[in-house]
C-alpha positions in Angstrom: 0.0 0.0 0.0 1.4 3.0 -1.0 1.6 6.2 1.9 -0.3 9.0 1.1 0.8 12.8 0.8 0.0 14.2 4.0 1.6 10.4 5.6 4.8 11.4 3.7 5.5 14.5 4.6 5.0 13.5 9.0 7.3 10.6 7.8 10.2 13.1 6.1 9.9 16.0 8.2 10.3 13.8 11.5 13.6 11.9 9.6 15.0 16.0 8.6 14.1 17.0 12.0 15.9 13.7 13.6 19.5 15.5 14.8 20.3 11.7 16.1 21.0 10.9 12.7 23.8 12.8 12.2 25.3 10.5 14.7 28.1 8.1 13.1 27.2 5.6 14.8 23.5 5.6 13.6 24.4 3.8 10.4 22.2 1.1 10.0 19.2 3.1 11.0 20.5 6.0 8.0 21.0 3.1 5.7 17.0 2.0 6.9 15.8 5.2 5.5 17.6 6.0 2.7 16.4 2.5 1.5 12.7 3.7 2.9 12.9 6.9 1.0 13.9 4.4 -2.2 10.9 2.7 -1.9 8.4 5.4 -1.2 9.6 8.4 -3.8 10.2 6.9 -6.8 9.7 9.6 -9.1 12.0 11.6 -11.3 12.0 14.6 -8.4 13.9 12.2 -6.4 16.3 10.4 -8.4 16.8 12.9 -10.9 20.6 14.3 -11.3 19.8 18.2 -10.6 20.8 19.6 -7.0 17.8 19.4 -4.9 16.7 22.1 -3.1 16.0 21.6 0.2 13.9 24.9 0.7 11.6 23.5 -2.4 7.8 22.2 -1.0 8.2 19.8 -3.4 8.5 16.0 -1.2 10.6 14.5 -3.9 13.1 17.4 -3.6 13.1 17.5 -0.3 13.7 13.5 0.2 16.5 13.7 -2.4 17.9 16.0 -0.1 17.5 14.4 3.6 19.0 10.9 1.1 22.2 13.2 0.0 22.5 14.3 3.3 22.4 10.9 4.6 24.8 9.7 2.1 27.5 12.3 2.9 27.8 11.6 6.9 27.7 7.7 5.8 30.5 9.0 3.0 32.2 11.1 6.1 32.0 8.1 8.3 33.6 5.8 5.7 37.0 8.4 5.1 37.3 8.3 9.0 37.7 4.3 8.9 39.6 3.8 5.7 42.2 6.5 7.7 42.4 4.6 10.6 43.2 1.6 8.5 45.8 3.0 7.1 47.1 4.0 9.8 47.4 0.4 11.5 44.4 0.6 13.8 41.4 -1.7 13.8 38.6 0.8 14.1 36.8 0.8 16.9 33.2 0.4 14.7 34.7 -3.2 13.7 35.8 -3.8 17.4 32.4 -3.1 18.9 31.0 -5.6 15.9 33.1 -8.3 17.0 32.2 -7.7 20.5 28.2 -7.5 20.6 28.1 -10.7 18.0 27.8 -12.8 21.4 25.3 -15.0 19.4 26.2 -16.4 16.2 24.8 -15.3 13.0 22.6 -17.6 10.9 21.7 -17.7 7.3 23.1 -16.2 4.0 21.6 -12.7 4.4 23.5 -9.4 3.6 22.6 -6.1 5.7 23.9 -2.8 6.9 27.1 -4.4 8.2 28.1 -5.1 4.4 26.8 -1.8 2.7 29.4 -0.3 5.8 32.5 -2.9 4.9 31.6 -2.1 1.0 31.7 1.7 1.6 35.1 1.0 3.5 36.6 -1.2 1.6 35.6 0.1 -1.8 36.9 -2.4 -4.2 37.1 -1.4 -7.9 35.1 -4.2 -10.2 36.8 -6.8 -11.5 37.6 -5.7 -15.5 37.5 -8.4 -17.0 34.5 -11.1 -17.6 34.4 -14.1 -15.4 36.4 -17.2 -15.5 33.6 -19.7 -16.7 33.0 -22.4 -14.1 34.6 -25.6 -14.3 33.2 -28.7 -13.2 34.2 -28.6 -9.5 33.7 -24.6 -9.7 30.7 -22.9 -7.5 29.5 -19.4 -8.3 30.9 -16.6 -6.4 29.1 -15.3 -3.4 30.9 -13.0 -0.8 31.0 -14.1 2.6 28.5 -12.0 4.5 29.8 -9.3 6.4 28.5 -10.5 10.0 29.7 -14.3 9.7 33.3 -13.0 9.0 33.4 -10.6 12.2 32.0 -14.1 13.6 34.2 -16.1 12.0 37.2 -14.2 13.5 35.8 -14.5 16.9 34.7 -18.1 16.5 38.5 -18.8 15.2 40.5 -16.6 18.1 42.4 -15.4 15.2 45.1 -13.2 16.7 48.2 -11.6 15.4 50.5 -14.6 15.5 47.9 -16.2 12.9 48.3 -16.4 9.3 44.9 -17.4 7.8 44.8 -18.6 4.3 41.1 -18.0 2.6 40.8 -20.9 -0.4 38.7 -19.1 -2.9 38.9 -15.5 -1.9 37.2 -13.7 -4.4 37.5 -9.9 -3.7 39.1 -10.3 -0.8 36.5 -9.6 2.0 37.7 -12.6 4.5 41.9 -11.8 4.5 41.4 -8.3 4.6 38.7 -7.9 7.5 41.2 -10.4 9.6 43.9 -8.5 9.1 42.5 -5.3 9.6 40.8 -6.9 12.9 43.4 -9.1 14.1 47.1 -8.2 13.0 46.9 -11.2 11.5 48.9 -12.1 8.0 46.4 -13.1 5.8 46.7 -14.6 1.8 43.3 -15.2 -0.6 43.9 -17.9 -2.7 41.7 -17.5 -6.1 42.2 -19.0 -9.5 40.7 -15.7 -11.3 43.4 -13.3 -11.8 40.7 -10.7 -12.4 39.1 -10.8 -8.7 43.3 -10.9 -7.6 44.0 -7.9 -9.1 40.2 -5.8 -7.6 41.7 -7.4 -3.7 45.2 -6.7 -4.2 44.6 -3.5 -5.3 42.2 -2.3 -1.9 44.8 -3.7 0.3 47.1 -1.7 -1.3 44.9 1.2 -0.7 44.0 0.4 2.5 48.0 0.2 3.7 47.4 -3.5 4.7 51.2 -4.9 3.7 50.2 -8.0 5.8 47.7 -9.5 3.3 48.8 -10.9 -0.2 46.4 -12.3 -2.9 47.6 -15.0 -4.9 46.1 -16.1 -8.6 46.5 -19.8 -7.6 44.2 -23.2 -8.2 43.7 -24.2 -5.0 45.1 -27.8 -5.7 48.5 -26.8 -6.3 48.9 -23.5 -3.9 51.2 -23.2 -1.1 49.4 -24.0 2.3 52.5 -24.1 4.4 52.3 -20.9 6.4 48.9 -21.4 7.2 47.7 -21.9 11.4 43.8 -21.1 9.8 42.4 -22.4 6.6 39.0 -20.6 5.5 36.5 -22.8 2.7 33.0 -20.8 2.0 32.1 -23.8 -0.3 34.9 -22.5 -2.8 34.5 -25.8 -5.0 33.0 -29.1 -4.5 34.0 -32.9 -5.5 37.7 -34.1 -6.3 39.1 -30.6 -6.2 37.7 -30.4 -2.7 39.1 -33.7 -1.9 42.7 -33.1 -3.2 42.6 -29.8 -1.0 41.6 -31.6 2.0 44.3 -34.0 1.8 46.5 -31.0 1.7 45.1 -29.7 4.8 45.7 -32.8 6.4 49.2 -33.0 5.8 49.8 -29.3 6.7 47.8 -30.8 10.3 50.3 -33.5 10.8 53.0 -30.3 11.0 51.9 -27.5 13.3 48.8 -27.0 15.1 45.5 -25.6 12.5 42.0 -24.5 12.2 39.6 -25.3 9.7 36.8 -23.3 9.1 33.8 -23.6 6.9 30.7 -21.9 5.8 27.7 -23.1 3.1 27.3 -26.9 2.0 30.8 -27.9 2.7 30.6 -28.2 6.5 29.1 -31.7 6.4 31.4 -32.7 3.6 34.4 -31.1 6.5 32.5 -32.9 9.0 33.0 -36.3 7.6 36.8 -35.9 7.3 38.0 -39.0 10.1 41.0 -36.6 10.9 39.0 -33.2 12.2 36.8 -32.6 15.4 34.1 -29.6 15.5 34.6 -26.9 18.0 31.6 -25.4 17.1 27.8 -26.3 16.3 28.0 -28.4 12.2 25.6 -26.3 11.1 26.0 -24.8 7.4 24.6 -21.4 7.2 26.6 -20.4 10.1 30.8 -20.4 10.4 32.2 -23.8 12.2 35.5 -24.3 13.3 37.5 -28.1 13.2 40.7 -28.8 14.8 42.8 -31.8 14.1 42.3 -35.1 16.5 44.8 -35.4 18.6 
């Protein structure tokens, strides 16, 4: 059901008159409205190019206005981050995540937590078109935002860690551990295309600690790993042959493995690795060796 006029304007001039949302640490609720005023003005007074006037009785101007001005503290609040990144420090929005994710996130649903990681991380598109998938291949999906911060909890990754990510794809898993944790991280991925789009924002970003490699997974070096990272990255013999790499990197040093998607129960199966945590696969679990 669509809001009428005079239903509009209590809804926008209660969100211009709302000084709490000039708060940085109001994003989710800022990312809630801009995505409200999305939905409810949808004509060309809102999205058209022209600078709105805020002044102008006009509801479409006036919401294209409150969403600029929304989308510049969210743009303000992104600078901030990226330049305590660079700097070496894990900002203290991230650390607050990983803290208040007491209970572990369920499910392969994106929210505000990735539209804030994507505005900080800002990661320039691949250029070229995708590898096509082979037959062990599985389509490319990010890891959600709030199951890495989990992961990294869930994995008591720490600074002495170096966490290899097999099938990185941009990059999202290495460099939010690193940035977190101190830790070294590397992304494994066999398209040289996503390599060059992860390498390039940790350049940006200052993080000399994580490397992207355009590797297959089969033959890549897993030797300085303590904690391995699979998000269903590829299924049948390839997954097998990296397993049995894994293993043999366990019989070494001490290791974690961690999972997310379909994988897990394949992980689960593996005679050689224990859970730590709930075998469940829309949520991160972590093995250790037996023994």
């Amino acid at each position: 059901m669509e809001a009428r006029p005079n239903q509009l304007e209590s809804m926008l001039s209660q969100w211009q008159s709302d000084d709490s949302l000039l708060d940085s640490g109001h994003f989710a609720r800022r990312m809630a409205i801009q995505d409200e005023l999305d939905r409810l003005f949808t004509h060309d007074a809102f999205h058209r190019d022209a600078s709105p006037n805020p002044g102008s009785p006009d509801l479409g101007n006036r919401a294209r206005a409150l969403y600029l001005r929304l989308e510049s503290i969210n743009n303000e609040l992104f600078t901030s981050i990226r330049g305590r990144i660079q700097a070496g420090n894990c900002p203290a929005e991230f650390a607050v995540i990983l803290h208040n994710l007491a209970t572990p996130p369920r499910g392969l649903v994106y929210d505000y937590l990735d539209d804030l990681v994507a505005g900080v991380l800002q990661f320039n598109p691949p250029s070229g078109e995708p590898r096509p998938l082979g037959p062990d291949s599985v389509f490319y999906q990010p890891t959600p935002a709030r199951h890495i911060f989990h992961l990294i909890g869930a994995a008591a990754i720490s600074e002495s860690d170096t966490l290899i990510d097999l099938g990185s794809g941009l990059g999202h898993v290495p460099l939010l551990a690193t940035i977190c944790t101190g830790a070294t991280s590397i992304g494994i991925e066999l398209d040289p295309d996503w390599v060059a789009s992860a390498t390039e924002c940790a350049h940006n970003l200052n993080l000399q600690s994580v490397t992207f490699r355009p590797q297959n997974a089969r033959s890549a070096d897993l030797s300085s790993a303590s904690v391995f990272y699979l998000y269903t990255p590829f299924t049948g013999d390839t997954l097998a042959a990296v397993l049995e790499s894994i293993r043999n990197q366990s019989t070494r040093r001490p290791i974690r493995v961690c999972t997310f998607g379909p994988c897990t129960a394949i992980v689960g199966n593996e005679p050689w690795l224990k859970p730590i945590t709930p075998l469940v696969s829309d949520q991160v679990s972590v093995f250790v060796p037996l023994g």
